[in-house]
C-alpha positions in Angstrom: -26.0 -27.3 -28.7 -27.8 -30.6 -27.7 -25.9 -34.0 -28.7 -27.3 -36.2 -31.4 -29.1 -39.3 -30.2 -28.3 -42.3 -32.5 -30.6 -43.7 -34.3 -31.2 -46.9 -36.4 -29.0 -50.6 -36.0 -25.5 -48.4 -36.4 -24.1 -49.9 -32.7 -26.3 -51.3 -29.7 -24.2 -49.0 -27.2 -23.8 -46.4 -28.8 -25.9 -43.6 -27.3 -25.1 -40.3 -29.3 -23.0 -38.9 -32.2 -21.2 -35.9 -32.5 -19.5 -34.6 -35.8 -16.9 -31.9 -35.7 -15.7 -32.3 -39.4 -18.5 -32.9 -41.8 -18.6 -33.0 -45.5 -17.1 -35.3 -48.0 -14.7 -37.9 -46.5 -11.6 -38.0 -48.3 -11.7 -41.9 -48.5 -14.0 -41.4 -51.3 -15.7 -45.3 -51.1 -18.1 -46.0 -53.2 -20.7 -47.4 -51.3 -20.4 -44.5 -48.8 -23.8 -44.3 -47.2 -23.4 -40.4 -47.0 -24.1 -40.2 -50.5 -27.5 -41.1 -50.5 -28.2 -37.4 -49.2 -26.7 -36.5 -52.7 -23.4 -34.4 -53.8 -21.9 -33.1 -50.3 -19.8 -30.6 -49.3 -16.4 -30.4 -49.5 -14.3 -31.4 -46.2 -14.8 -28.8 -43.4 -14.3 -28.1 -39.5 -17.8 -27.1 -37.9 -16.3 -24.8 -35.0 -20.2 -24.3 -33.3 -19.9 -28.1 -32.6 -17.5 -27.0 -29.9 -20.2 -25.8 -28.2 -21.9 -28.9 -27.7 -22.8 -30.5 -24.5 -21.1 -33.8 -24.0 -22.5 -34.4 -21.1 -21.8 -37.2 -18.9 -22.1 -41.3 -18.8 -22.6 -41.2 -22.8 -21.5 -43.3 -24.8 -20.6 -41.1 -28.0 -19.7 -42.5 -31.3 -17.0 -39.4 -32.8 -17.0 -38.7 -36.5 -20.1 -40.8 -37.4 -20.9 -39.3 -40.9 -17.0 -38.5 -42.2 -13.7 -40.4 -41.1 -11.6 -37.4 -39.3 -8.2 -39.6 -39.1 -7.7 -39.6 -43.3 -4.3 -38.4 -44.0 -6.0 -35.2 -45.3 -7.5 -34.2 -42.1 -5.2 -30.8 -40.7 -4.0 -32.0 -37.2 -5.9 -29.2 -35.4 -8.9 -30.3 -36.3 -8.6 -33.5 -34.4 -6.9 -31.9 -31.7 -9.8 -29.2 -30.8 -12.2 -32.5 -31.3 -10.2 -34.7 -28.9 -9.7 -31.8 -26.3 -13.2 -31.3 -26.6 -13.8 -35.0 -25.2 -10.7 -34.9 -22.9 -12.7 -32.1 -20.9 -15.7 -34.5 -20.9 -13.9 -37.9 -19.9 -16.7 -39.3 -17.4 -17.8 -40.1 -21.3 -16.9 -43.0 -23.3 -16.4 -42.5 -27.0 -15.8 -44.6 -30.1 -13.6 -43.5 -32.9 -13.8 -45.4 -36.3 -11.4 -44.9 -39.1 -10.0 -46.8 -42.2 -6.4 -45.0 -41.2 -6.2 -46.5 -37.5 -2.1 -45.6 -38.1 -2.8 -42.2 -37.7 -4.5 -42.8 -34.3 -1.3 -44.0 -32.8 -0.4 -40.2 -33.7 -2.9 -38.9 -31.1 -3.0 -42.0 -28.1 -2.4 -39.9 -25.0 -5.3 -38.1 -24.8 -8.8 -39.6 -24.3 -8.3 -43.5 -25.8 -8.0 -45.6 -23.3 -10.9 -45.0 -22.1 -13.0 -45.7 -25.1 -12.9 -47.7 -28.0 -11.0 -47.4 -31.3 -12.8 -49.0 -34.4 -11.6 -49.8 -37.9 -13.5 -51.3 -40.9 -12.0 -54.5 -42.6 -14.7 -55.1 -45.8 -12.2 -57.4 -46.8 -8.9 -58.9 -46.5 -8.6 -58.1 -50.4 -8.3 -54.5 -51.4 -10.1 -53.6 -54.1 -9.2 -50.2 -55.1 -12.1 -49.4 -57.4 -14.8 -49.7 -54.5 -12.2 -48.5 -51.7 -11.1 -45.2 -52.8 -8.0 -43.7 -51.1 -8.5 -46.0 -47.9 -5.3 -47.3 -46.3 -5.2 -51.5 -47.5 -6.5 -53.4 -45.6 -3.6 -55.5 -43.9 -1.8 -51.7 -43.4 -5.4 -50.8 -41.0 -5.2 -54.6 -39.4 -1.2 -54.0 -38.4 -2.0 -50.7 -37.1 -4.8 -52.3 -35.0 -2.5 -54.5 -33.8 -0.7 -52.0 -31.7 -3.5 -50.1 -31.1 -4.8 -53.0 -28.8 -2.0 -53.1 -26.6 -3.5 -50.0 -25.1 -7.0 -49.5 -25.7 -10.3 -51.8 -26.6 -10.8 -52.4 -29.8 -13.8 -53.3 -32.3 -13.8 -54.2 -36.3 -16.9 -53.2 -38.2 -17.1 -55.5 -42.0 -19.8 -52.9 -43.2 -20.4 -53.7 -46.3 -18.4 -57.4 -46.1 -17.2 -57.9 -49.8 -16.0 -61.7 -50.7 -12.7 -63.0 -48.9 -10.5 -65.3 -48.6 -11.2 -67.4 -45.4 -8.4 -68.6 -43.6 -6.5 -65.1 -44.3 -9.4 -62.6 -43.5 -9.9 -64.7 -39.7 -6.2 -63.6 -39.5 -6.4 -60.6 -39.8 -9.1 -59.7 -37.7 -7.9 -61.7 -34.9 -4.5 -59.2 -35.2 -6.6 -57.0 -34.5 -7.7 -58.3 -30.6 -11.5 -57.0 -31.2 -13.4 -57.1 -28.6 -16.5 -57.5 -31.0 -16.9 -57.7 -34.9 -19.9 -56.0 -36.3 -20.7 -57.7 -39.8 -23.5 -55.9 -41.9 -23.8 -55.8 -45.8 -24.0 -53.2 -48.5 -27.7 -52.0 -48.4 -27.2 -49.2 -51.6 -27.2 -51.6 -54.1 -23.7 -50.7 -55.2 -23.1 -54.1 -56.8 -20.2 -55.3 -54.6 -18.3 -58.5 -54.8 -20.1 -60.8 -51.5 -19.2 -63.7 -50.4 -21.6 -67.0 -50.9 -23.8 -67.9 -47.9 -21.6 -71.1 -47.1 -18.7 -69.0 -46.9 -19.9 -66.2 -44.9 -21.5 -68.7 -42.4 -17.9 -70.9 -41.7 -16.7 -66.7 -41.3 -18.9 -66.3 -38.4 -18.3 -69.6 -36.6 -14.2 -68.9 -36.6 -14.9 -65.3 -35.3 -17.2 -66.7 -32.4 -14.3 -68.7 -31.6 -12.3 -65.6 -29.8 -14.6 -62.7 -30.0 -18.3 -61.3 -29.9 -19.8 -61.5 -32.9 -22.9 -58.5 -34.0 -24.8 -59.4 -36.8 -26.4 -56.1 -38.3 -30.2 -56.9 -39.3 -28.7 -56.4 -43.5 -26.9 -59.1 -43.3 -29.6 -61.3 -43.4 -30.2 -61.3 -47.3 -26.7 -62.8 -47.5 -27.4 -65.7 -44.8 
């Protein structure tokens, strides 16, 4: 089986995606852009994506369409995904999850070199939008560790309103080497920070990291 390219403004290095467990991500978020493809699937392991062809000298974005480190997730499932990557290691791969915790479960096979990726909409939890994610300081002290041995990114995709001083905080925990920042684009009616705020946001995260703007977030600037 041929690997996916990537397509649209998801990440500017990312070359591919691969997806080994598709179907409804157990976070349940509401603004989930898989559900614009309508009622999915329940959670499932796609064995005849073992047969795809990593190749080599990709850069390969794992679990792109459901979040395969949510507490519901059997371990074998990530295992046969990370051996699968481990076998193609001239590869580097980026693995993005709300539960970052549970990748500390998993850090000796094909981490370091790659990059591990969590998304911070917020430094508020708001449980009616969020689902069953992890909060949000539980994914930026996880993050914390994770840094020690491996590069990290955060993603605010879709950034709902914050509270300044404490969301800079938190992400800087987190040692990113970059911050993506992109809004909601489903029209899901989420709390969003004023334009003056999100502006003083971007100048303290310049400050001590690369800073992507996705091209949504220009309605909000």
């Amino acid at each position: 089986m041929p690997l996916n390219k990537s397509k649209g403004n998801m990440y500017e290095f990312v070359t591919h995606t691969w997806n080994t467990v598709k179907g409804d991500c157990p976070h349940g978020c509401v603004y989930c852009y898989m559900h614009r493809w309508g009622k999915l699937k329940p959670v499932r392991f796609d064995e005849k994506e073992l047969k795809t062809d990593l190749g080599s000298g990709n850069f390969i974005f794992v679990g792109s369409s459901c979040d395969m480190f949510t507490k519901d997730i059997p371990d074998e499932w990530i295992l046969k995904t990370l051996r699968k990557c481990y076998e193609h290691n001239t590869n580097k791969y980026l693995f993005q999850t709300k539960n970052p915790a549970r990748i500390l479960e998993f850090n000796h096979f094909v981490f370091r070199q790659s990059v591990i990726c969590t998304t911070l909409e917020s430094d508020s939890f708001y449980p009616e939008i969020m689902g069953f994610s992890p909060e949000p300081m539980q994914r930026s002290l996880a993050m914390e560790k994770i840094s020690k041995f491996v590069d990290t990114h955060v993603t605010i995709e879709p950034i709902m309103d914050f509270h300044l001083e404490h969301f800079v905080r938190m992400i800087k925990r987190c040692k990113p080497k970059q911050v993506n920042i992109g809004a909601d684009s489903g029209k899901n009616g989420l709390p969003e920070p004023n334009k003056s705020k999100l502006n003083s946001f971007i100048s303290e995260l310049e400050k001590f990291t690369k800073v992507h703007l996705k091209s949504n977030i220009r309605r909000l600037i």
